[in-house]
C-alpha positions, 0 to 999 in steps of 0.5 A: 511581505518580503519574498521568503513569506510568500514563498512559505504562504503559497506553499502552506496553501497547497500543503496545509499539514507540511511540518516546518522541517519540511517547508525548509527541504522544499524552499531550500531555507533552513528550519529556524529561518522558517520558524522564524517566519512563521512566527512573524506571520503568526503575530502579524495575523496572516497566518490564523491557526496552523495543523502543524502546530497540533500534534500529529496523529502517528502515521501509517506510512505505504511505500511502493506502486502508484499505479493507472489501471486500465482493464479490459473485459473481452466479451467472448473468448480471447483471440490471439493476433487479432482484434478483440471486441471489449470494454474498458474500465480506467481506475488508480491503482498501485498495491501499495495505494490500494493498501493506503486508500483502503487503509484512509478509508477505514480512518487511518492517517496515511502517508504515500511514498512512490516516485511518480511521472510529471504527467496526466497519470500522475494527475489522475492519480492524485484527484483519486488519492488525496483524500485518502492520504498525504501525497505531499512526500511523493516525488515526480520524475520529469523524464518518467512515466507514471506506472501504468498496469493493464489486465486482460479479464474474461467476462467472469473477471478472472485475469486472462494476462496483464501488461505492466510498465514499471519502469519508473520504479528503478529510480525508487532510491534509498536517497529518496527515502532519507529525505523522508526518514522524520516521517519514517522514524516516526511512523506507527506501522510501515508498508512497503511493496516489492515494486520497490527494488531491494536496495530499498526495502532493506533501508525500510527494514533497517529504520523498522529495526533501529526504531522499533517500528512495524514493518509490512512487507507484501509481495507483488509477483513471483519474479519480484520475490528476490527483492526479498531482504537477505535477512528476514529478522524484525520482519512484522508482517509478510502477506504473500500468496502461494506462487510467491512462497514457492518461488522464494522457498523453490518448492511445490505447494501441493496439498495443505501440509505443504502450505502450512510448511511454507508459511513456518519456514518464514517464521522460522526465519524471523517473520513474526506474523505469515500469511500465505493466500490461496485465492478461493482455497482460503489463507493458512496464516502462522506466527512465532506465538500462534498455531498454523492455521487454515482459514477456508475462503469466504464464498462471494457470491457475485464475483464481479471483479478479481483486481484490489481484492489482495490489496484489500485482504492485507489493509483489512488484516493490518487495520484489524491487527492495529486496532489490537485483535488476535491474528486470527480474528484479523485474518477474518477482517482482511478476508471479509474486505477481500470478499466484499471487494470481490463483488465490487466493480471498483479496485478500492470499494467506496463504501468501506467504512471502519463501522461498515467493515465492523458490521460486515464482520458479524456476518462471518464466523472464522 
């Protein structure tokens, strides 16, 4: 075998369902000279069957946050400049991989977009996530730090405050996301968190319009919320909580009436489906062809955990939605996989199941 062949084996073994277009961006070849190749390898019999030759499943592409979560529950009541007896949890994290593994879990084909560091973050993250998703399209900076997040909890786990470094996502450029635009144009929904700067999520918004894909858009805090495009038309899904909605609109959240007009002012804008949470009060959820609605909370009944439970609330909702139910009954199935999240220890709970989530469905009534 000539050099470019074992360039194309050595790298179909580490990345199996790469497309031809791909192996040509990455060995720096052009996409005929590898389908030559290929086909050599083929006749020759070095190469036996191939995934890329099947055709694929339409993604569900997640754009934004790889994080390293590092939680730490104090055991009495926190004291400032001081030490502080705790224990500690380290997990993988990242709203948008939250989203992508909760989504894998429940069967769907992901793909991962996010710029990472060359590091043991890194390294963690994508033992934790590859079986979930596709981290073949993520890029690794080697003078950057992967995202690390670390929250202070109390022992019921409420959060007490967090500590973000995020630096590396100021280099999330539009530029890294032409290089993946066959995937984008062809994917069958988009997700994208606000970790992203705006510059970007205005490019997703743009190939979600001119392709006619759905986009996802899910806040991430209050202060990220003038990331928000400047036009708000095309948009399928926006996912926020009521902190969130009153820094983007400037108003107060006081009582329902309040709430609900949150959430119609972005429909009014161009949204099409609006949810605005309320953590223990419940979500109020509107649409251009559906009634405002307030949905109560599903009581937990051993709170174990309050980190993931947002992110899992909006893989449930998207994954009912995809498998065509009403809003309303997939604002159920998001909040059901939010409570169950809850009382679980783990950011994304390992039990979950597309038949699992089914069956604890039937336990709810919205």
């Amino acid at each position: 075998m000539d050099s470019k062949e074992v360039k194309i084996l050595n790298y179909l073994k580490k990345n199996p369902y790469a497309s031809q277009l791909e192996i040509a961006n990455e060995l720096n070849m052009s996409r005929p000279a590898v389908a030559n190749i290929i086909s050599g390898l083929i006749k020759s019999g070095k190469i036996t069957g191939r995934a890329y030759i099947l055709p694929e499943n339409k993604e569900i592409i997640c754009i934004g946050g790889a994080n390293v979560d590092r939680k730490y529950i104090v055991k009495s009541n926190l004291q400032m400049g001081t030490s502080n007896p705790t224990t500690s949890l380290q997990s993988i994290g990242g709203v948008a991989r939250n989203i992508a593994e909760n989504l894998g879990r429940l069967g769907h084909s992901v793909r991962m977009l996010t710029v990472v560091g060359n590091d043991m973050e890194y390294e963690s993250i994508e033992k934790a996530s590859s079986p979930w998703m596709n981290l073949f399209s993520v890029e690794k900076l080697a003078n950057y730090q992967t995202g690390t997040y670390s929250a202070i909890l109390d022992t019921h786990g409420e959060m007490l405050f967090a500590l973000a470094n995020m630096d590396i996502y100021d280099q999330f450029t539009v530029e890294y996301l032409k290089k993946q635009e066959t995937h984008l144009t062809k994917a069958q929904l988009l997700i994208i968190d606000m970790n992203c700067p705006k510059d970007v999520i205005e490019y997703v918004q743009t190939i979600s319009i001119g392709y006619k894909i759905p986009l996802a858009i899910i806040p991430v805090s209050s202060p990220k919320m003038n990331r928000m495009p400047e036009s708000l038309e095309g948009i399928e899904w926006l996912i926020t909580n009521k902190d969130e909605a009153e820094t983007y609109f400037r108003m107060t959240i006081e009582d329902e009436s309040s709430w609900k007009k949150a959430a119609e002012l972005f429909v009014e804008k161009g949204i099409k489906q609006v949810v605005v949470t309320g953590g223990s009060k419940g979500v109020v959820f509107a649409g251009q062809q559906i009634e405002t609605t307030v949905a109560p909370a599903i009581h937990a009944d051993n709170i174990v955990d309050v980190t993931g439970a947002g992110d899992a609330f909006v893989a449930g909702t998207l994954h009912a939605w995809l498998e065509g139910m009403e809003v309303k009954q997939a604002v159920q199935t998001g909040m059901v996989n939010a409570n169950k999240t809850l009382q679980s220890p783990e950011t994304v709970r390992t039990e979950l199941t597309k038949i699992g989530l089914n069956n604890e469905l039937e336990e709810y009534i919205l």
